[in-house]
DOGUVEX-311434 format. One record per residue: residue in one letter; x, z, y of N, C-alpha, C in turn. Coordinates in steps of 0.05 Angstrom, whole numbers, padded with zeros to 5 digits, always signed. Example, Ala and Ser with C-alpha at 12.3 -4.5 7.8 and 13.67 -1.06 7.14 Angstrom:
a+00264+00156-00114+00246+00156-00090+00264+00156-00066 s+00257+00142-00045+00273+00143-00021+00258+00157+00001 
//
This chain:
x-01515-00175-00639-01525-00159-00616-01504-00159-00594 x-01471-00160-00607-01462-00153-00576-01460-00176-00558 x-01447-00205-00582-01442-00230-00567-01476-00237-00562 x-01495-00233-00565-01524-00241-00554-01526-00226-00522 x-01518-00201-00532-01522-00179-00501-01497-00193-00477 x-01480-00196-00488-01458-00210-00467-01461-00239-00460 x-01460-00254-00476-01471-00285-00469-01490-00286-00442 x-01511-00269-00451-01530-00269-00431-01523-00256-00406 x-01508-00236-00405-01497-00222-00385-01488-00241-00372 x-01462-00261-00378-01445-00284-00365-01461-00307-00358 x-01490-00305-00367-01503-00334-00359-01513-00337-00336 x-01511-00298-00320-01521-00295-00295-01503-00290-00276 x-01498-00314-00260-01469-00320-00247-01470-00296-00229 x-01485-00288-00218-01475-00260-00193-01467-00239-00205 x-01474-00237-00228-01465-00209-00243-01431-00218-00254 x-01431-00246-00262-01405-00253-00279-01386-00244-00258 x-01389-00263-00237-01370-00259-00209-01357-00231-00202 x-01379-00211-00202-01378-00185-00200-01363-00170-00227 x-01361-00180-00248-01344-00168-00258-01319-00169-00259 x-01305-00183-00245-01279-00191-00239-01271-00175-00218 x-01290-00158-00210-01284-00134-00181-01283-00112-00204 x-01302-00103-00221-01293-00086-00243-01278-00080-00252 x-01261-00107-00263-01242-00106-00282-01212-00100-00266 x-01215-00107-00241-01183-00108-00221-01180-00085-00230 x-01188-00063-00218-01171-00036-00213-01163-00030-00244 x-01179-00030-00257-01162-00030-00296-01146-00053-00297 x-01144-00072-00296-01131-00090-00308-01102-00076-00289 x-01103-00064-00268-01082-00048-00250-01072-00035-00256 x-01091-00015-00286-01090+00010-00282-01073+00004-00313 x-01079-00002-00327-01070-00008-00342-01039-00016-00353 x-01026-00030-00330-00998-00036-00326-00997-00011-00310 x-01008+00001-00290-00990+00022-00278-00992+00047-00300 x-00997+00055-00315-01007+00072-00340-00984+00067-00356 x-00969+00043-00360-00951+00046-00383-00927+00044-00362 x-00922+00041-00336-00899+00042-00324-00894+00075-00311 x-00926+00088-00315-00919+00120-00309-00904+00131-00303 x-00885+00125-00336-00863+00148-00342-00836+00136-00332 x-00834+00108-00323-00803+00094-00311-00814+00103-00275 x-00835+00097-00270-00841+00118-00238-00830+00144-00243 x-00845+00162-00253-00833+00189-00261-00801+00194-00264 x-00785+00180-00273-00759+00180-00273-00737+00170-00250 x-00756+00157-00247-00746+00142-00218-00748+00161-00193 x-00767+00168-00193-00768+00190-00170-00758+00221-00167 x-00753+00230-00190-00748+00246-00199-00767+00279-00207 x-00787+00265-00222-00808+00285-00218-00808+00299-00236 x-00819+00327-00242-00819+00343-00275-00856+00331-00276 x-00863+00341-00295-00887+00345-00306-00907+00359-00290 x-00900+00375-00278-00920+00393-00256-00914+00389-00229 x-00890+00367-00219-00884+00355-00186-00915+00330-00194 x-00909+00317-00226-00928+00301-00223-00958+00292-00220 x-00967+00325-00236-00988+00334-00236-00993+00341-00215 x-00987+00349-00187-00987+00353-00170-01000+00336-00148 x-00977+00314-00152-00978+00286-00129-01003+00276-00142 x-01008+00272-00164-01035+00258-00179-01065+00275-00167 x-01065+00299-00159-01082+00306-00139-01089+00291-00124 x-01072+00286-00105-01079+00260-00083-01089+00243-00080 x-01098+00225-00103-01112+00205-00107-01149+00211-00093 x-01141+00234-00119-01178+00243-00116-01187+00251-00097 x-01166+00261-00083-01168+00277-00051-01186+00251-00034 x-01162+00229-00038-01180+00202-00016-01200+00199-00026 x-01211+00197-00064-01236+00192-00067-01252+00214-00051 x-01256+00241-00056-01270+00254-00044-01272+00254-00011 x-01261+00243+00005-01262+00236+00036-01273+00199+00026 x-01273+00184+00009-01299+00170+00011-01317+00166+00002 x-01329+00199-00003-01353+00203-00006-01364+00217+00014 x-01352+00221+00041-01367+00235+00061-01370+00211+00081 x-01346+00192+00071-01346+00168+00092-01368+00143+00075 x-01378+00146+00055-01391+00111+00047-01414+00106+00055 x-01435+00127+00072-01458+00122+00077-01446+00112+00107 x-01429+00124+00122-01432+00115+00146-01408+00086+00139 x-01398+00079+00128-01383+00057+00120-01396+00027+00119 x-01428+00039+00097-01433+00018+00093-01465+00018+00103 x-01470+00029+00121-01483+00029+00144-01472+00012+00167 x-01447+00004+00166-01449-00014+00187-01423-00046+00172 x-01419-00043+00155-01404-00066+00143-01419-00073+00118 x-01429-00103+00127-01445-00110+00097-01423-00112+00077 x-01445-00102+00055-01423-00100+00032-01419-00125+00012 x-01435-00144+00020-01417-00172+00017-01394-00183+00035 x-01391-00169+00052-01367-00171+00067-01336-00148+00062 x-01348-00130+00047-01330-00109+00038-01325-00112+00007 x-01341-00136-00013-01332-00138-00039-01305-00155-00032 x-01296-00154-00052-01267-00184-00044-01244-00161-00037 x-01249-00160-00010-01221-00145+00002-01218-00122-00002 x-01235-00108-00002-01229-00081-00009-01218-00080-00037 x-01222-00090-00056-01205-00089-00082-01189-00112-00080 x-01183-00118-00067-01152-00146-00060-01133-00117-00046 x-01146-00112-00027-01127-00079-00018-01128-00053-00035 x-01137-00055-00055-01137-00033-00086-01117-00050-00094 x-01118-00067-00106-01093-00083-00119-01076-00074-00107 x-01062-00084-00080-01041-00089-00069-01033-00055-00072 x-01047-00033-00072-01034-00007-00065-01014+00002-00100 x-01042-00014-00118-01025-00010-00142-00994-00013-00135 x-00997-00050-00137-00965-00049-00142-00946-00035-00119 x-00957-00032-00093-00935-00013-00082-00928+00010-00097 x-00948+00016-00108-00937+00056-00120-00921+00042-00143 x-00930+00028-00163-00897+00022-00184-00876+00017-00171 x-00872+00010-00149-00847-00010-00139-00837+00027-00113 x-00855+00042-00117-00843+00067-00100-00820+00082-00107 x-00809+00088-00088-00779+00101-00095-00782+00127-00082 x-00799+00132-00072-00803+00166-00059-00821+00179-00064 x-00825+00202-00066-00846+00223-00079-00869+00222-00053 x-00854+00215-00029-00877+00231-00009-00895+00200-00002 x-00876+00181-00004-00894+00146+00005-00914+00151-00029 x-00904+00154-00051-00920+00153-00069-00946+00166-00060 x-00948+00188-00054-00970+00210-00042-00984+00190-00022 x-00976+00181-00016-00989+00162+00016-01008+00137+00003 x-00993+00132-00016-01014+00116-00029-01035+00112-00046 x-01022+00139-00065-01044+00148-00080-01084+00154-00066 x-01069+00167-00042-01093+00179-00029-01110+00159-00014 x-01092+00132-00008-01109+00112+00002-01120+00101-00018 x-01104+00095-00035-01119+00081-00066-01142+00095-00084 x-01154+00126-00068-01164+00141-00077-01193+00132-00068 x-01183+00131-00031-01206+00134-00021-01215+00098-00024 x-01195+00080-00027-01211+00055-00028-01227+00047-00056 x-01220+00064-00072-01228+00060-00104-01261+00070-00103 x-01264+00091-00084-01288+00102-00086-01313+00088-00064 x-01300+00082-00040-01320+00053-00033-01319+00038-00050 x-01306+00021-00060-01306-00004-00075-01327+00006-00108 x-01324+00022-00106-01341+00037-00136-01371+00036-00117 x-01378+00047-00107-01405+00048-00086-01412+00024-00079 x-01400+00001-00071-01404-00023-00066-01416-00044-00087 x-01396-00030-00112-01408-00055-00141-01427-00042-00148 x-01435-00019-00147-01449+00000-00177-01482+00000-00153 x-01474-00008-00132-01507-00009-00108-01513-00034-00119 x-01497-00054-00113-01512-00089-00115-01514-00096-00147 x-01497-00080-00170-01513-00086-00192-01530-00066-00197 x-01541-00048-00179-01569-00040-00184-01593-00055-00178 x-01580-00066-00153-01601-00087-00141-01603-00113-00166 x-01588-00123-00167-01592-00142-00191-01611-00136-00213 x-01606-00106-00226-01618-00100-00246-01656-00109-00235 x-01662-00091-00214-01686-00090-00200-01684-00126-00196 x-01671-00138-00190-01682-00166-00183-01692-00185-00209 x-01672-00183-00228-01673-00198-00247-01681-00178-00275 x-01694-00158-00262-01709-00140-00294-01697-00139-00313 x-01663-00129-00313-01652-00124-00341-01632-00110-00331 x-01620-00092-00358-01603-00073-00353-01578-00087-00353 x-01552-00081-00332-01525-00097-00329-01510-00080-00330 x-01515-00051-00324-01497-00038-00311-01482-00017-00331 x-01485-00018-00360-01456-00012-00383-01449-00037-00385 x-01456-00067-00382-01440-00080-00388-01415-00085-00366 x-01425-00080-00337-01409-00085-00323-01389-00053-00333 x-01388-00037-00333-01366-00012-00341-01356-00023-00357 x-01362-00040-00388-01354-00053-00401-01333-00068-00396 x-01339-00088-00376-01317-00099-00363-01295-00087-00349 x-01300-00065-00338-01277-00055-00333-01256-00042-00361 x-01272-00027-00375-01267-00027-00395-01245-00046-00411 x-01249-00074-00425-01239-00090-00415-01210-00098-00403 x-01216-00091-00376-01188-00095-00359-01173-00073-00360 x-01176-00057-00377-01154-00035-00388-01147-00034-00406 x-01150-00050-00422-01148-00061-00449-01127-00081-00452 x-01139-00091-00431-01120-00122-00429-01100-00113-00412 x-01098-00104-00394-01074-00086-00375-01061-00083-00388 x-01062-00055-00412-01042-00046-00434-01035-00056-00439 x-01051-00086-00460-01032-00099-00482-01018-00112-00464 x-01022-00133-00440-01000-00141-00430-00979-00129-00423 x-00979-00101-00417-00955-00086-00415-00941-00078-00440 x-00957-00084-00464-00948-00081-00486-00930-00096-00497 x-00948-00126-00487-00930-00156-00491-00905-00152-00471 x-00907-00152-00449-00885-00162-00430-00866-00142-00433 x-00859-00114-00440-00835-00097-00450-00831-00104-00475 x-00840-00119-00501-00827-00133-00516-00811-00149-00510 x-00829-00164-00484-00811-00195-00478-00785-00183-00460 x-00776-00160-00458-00766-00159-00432-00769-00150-00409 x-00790-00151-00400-00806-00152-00368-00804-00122-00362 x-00797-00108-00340-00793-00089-00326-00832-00085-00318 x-00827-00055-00314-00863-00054-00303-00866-00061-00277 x-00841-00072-00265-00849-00073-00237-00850-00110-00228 x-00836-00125-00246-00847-00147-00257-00874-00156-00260 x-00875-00136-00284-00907-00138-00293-00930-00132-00277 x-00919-00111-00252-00945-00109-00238-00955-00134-00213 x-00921-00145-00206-00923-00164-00194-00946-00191-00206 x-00943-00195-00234-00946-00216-00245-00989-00216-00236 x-00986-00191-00256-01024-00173-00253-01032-00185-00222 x-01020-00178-00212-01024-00175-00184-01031-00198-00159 x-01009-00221-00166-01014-00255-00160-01039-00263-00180 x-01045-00259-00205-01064-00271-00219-01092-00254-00212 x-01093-00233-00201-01119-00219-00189-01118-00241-00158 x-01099-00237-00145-01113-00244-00123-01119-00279-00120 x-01102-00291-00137-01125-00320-00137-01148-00311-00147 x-01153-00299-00167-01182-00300-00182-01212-00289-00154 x-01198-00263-00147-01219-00253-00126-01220-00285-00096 x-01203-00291-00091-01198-00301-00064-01217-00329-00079 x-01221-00339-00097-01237-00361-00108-01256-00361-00111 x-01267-00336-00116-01293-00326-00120-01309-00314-00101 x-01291-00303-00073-01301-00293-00048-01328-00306-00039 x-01333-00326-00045-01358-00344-00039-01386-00328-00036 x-01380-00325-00068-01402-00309-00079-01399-00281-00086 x-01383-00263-00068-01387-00244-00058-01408-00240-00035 x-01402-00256-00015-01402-00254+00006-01432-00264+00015 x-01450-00276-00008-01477-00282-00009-01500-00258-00017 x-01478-00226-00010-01497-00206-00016-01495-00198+00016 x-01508-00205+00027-01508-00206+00052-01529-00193+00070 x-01523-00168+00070-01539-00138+00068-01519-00126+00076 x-01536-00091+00095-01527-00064+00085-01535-00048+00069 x-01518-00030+00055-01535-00011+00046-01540+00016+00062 x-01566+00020+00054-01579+00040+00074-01581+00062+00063 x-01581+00080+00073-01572+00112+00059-01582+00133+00083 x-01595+00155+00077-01597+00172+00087-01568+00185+00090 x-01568+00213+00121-01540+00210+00125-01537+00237+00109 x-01555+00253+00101-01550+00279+00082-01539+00278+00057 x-01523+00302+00055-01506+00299+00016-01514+00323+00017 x-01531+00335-00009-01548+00353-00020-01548+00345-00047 x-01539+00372-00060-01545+00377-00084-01585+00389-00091 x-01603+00377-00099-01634+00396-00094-01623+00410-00115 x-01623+00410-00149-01621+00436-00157-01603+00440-00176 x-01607+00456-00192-01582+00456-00208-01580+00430-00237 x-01598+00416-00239-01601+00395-00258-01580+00371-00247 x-01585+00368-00219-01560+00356-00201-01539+00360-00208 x-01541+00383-00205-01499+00405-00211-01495+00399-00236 x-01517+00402-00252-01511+00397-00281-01494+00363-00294 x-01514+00343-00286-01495+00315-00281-01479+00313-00273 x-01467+00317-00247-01445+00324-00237-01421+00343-00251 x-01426+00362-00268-01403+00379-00285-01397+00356-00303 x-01422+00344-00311-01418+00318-00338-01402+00301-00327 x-01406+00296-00310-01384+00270-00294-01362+00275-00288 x-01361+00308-00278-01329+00323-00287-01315+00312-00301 x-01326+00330-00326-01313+00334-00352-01301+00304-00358 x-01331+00283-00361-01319+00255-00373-01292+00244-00348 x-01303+00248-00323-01275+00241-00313-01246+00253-00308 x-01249+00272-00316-01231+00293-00322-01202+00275-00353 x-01226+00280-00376-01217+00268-00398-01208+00239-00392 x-01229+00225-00385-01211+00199-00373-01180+00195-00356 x-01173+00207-00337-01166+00206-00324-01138+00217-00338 x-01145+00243-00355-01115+00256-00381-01110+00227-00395 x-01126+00213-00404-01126+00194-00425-01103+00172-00403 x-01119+00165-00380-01097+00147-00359-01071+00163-00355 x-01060+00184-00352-01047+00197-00337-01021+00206-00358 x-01034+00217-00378-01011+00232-00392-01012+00215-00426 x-01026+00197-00436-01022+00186-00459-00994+00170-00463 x-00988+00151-00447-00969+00134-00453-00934+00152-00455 x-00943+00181-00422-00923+00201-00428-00913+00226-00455 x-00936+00231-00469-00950+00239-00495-00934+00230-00521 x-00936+00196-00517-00927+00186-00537-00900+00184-00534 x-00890+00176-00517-00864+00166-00508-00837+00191-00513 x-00850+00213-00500-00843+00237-00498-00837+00259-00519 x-00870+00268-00531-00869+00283-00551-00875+00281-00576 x-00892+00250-00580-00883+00237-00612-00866+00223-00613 x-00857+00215-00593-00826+00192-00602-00836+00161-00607 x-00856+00153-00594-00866+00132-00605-00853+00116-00602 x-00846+00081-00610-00835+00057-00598-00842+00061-00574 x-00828+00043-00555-00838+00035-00524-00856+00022-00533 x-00855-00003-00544-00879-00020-00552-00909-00002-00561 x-00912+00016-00562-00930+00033-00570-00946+00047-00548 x-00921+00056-00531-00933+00086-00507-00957+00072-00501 x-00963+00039-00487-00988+00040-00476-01013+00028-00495 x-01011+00037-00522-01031+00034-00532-01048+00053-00538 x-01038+00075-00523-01062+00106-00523-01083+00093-00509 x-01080+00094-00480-01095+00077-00460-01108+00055-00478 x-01095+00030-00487-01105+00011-00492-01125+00017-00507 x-01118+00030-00537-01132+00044-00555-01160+00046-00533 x-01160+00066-00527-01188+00085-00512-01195+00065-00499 x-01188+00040-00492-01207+00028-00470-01217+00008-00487 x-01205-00002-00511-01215-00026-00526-01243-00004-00529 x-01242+00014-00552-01272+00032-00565-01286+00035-00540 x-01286+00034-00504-01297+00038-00491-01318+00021-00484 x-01303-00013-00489-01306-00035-00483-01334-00043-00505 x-01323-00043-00528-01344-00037-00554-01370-00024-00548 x-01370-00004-00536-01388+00011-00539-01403+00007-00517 x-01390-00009-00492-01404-00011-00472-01418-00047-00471 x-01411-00052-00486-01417-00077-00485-01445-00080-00497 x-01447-00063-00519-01477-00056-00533-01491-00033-00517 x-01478-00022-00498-01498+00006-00479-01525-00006-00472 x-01528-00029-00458-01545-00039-00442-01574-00038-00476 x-01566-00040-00493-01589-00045-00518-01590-00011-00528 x-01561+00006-00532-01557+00026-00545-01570+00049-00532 x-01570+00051-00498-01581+00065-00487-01614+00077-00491 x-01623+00053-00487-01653+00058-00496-01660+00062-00521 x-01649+00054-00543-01660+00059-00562-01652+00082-00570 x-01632+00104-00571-01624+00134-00573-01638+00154-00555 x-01629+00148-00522-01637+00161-00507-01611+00172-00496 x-01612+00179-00469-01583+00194-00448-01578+00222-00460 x-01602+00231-00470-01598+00262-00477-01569+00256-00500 x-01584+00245-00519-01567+00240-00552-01540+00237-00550 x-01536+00215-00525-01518+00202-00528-01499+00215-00514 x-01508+00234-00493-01484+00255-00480-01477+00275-00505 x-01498+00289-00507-01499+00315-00535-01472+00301-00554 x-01479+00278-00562-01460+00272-00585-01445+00259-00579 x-01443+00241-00552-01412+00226-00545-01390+00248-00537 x-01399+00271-00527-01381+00289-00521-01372+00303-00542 x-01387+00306-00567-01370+00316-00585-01352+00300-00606 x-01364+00273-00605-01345+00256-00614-01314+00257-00600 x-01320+00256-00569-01288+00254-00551-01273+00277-00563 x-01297+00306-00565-01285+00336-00569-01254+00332-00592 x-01275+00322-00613-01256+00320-00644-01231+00296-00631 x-01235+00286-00614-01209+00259-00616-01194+00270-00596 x-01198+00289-00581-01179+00311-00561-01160+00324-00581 x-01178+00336-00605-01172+00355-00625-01139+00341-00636 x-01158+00317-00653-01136+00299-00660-01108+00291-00651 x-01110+00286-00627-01087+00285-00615-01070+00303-00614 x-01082+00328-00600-01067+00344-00593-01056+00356-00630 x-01061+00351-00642-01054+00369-00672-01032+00356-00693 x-01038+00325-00688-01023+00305-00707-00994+00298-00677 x-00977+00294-00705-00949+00282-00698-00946+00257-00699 x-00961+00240-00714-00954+00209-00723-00973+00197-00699 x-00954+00185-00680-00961+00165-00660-00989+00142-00672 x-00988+00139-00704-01021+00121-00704-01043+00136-00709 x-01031+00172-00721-01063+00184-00713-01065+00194-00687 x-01049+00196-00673-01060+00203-00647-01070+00177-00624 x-01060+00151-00628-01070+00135-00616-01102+00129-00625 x-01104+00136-00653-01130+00140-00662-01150+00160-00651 x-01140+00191-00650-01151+00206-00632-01161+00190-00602 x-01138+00177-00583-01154+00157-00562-01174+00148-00562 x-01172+00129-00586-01201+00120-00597-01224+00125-00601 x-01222+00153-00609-01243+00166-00616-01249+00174-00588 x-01238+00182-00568-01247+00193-00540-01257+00172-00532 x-01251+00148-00529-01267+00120-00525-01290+00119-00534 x-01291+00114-00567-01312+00117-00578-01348+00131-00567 x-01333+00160-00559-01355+00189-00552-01354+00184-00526 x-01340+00168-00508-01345+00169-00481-01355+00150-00472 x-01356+00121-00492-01369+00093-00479-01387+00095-00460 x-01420+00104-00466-01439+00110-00449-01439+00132-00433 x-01433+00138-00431-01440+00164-00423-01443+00171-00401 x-01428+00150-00373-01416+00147-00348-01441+00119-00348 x-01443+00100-00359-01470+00096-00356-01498+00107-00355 x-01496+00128-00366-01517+00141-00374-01529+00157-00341 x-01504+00172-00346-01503+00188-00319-01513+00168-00289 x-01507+00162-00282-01503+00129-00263-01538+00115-00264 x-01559+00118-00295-01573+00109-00292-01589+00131-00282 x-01582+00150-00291-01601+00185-00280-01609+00183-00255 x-01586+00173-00243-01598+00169-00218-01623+00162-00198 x-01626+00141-00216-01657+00136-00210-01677+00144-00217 x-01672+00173-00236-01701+00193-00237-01689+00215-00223 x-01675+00213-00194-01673+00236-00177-01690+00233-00158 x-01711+00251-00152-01727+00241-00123-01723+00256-00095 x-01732+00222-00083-01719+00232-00061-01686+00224-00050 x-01681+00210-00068-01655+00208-00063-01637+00182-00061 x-01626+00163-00048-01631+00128-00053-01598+00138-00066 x-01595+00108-00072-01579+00104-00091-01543+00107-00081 x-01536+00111-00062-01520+00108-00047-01508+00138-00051 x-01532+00163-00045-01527+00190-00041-01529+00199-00065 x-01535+00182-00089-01540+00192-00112-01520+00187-00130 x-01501+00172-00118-01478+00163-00127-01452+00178-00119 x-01452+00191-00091-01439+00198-00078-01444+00238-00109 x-01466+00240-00109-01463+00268-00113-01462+00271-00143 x-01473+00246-00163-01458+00254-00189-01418+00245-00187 x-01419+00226-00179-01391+00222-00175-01371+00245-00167 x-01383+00265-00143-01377+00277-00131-01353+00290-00144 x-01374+00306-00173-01366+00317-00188-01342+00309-00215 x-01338+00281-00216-01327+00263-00234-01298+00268-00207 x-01297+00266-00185-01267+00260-00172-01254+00296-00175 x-01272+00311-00168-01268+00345-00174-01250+00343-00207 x-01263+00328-00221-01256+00322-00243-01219+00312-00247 x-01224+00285-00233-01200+00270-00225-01175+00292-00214 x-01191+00301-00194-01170+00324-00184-01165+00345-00197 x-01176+00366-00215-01172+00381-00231-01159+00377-00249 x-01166+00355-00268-01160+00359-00296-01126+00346-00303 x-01121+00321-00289-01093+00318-00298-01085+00328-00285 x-01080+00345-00270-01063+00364-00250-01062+00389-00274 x-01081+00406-00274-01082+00428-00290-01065+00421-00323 x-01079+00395-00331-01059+00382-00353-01032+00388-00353 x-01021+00377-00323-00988+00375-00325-00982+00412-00318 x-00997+00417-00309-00984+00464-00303-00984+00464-00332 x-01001+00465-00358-00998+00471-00378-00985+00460-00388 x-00978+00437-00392-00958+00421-00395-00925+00432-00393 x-00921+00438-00360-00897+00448-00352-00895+00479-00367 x-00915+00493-00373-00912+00529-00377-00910+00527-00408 x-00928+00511-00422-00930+00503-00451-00921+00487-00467 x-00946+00466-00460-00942+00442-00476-00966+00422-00469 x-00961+00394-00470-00975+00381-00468-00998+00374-00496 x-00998+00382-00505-01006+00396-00544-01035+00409-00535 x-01031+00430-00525-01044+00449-00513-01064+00446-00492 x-01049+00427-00470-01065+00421-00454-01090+00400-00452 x-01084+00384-00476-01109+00368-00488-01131+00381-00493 x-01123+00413-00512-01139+00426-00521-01158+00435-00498 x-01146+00443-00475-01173+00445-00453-01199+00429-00451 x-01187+00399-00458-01205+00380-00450-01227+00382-00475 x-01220+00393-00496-01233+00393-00519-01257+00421-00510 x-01241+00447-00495-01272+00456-00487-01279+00450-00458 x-01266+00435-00450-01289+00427-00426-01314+00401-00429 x-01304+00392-00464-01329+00374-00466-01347+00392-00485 x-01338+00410-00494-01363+00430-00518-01377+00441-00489 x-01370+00448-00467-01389+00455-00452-01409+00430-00435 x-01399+00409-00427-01409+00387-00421-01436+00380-00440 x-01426+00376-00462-01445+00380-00489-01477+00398-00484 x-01464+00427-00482-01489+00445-00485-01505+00445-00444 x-01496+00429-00417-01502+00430-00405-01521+00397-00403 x-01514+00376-00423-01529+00357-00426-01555+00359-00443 x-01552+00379-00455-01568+00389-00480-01599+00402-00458 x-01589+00412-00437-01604+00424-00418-01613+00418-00397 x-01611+00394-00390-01623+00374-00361-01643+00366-00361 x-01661+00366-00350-01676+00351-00343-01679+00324-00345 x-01668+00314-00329-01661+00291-00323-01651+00272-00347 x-01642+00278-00367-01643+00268-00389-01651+00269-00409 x-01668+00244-00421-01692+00239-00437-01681+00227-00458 
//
């Protein structure tokens, strides 16, 4: 089932192409995830300066969600695939290679707001695909990103064995993304369209709000999983270096898995099921972590958050299209909305408990902000 579901995926060259825009910002994220904690030291930050500046990111996503209707209302978005994530790349490796707290801030917040057009750009034209060519693409393409966080890690896993500094390593990521996009620009650039969007952002009722808390929570937990795992291990189990970035890695391989079979798994369970119980699968692998000392059950806990979170951001993403009234553009803008609220909340609040407590503890939040995610998926509408 999965190599049948993927084969076929890659046999349809506009979608293949397009996943190589997916996978950049992870395959980014991934080396910048295990160089975290040598940033962090470098600049001189505690645990709650960092939680702090990590706000910023989400800040720019949320300013491009007031800016992507009028964005891509006038720049076709075959003209804005390619570069806009060739300029996501490039902000990565500036922030590893940063030596100041306040240029770090400067970039975060551009890398925020370009992450969130470039998210609106792929997740519109593989909807259109789906509608063109009558099949579901769009967990396999998360998949792929999925994927490039996977592979991010372990190469950062590999290259601090070999030696390699993270600021090396980001260099290295970084030349091998931008031949790949700049080769492929071709067939970007044959989606040669705007997308059209009404100019209103409205929540209609609370079943809206409700997706949106779900998109929280899971990007909330994501975002702890990017932010504070590799610091976690490194820090307060004592793990090898060779280890810190296999929390991350961990959670994105089970993401990858799970998303690779979404496109078959979805339908045959249903969005209700699979939120209800992917969230309490993540719940128990929050649990995990935060409770065990031995660096392989808690990279296991990762896993498990992988595991319960694969679909679920697919799921959400396909809801969309039983919102009425609402095109795909604004419908993205307002469950998302709630997923960067997420971004901005949750590893920030992570690192205050962190600095007052413990980072032990502060996992445990995430553990009830998905038992409530849970009983608000249990209750939507919108999911069948």
């Amino acid at each position: 089932m999965l190599l049948r579901n993927t084969f076929q995926f890659f046999k349809l060259k506009p979608a293949a192409a397009l996943s190589l825009l997916f996978a950049t910002s992870s395959l980014m994220l991934g080396v910048w995830a295990a160089a975290l904690p040598f940033m962090k030291n470098r600049m001189g930050l505690s645990d709650g300066d960092l939680g702090l500046l990590l706000l910023i990111a989400p800040v720019g996503s949320l300013l491009g969600v007031y800016l992507s209707t009028r964005v891509f209302r006038r720049i076709k978005v075959g003209n804005w695939l390619g570069i806009g994530n060739i300029a996501q790349a490039v902000l990565f490796g500036f922030e590893v290679w940063c030596p100041y707290p306040w240029l770090f801030g400067i970039l975060l917040f551009l890398r925020g707001l370009l992450g969130f057009l470039n998210g609106v750009a792929l997740n519109t034209v593989i909807s259109n695909l789906e509608r063109e060519h009558k099949r579901k693409l769009l967990s396999t393409c998360h998949a792929i990103y999925s994927i490039g966080g996977a592979i991010g890690a372990g190469f950062a896993a590999l290259m601090f064995g070999l030696g390699f500094s993270s600021q090396i390593q980001i260099l290295l990521m970084l030349f091998a993304l931008l031949v790949g996009i700049l080769f492929l620009r071709p067939m970007y650039a044959k989606n040669d369209y705007f997308i059209h969007s009404g100019s209103g952002f409205k929540f209609p009722d609370k079943n809206i709000i409700g997706l949106s808390f779900i998109c929280l929570v899971l990007f909330m937990c994501e975002g702890s999983v990017v932010d504070w795992s590799s610091i976690y291990l490194k820090r307060d189990i004592l793990a090898p270096l060779s280890l810190i970035s296999l929390g991350y890695g961990g959670f994105s391989i089970a993401m990858t898995l799970g998303r690779l079979n979404g496109d078959i798994i979805i339908p045959k369970f249903g969005g209700k099921k699979i939120i209800i119980f992917g969230t309490l699968v993540s719940a128990l692998g929050f649990s995990l972590v935060s409770q065990s000392t031995s660096s392989i059950w808690v990279i296991s806990g990762f896993v498990s958050i992988g595991i319960g979170s694969c679909c679920i951001v697919p799921v959400l993403f396909g809801a969309i299209a039983q919102i009425p009234n609402v095109s795909p553009v604004q419908g993205f803008g307002m469950i998302t909305s709630g997923g960067l609220i997420g971004f901005v909340a949750g590893p920030s609040i992570i690192g205050f408990i962190s600095q007052q407590w413990s980072l032990s503890l502060g996992f445990l939040f995430c553990v009830l902000m998905l038992l409530l995610a849970s009983f608000v998926g249990w209750r939507n509408k919108f999911l069948t």
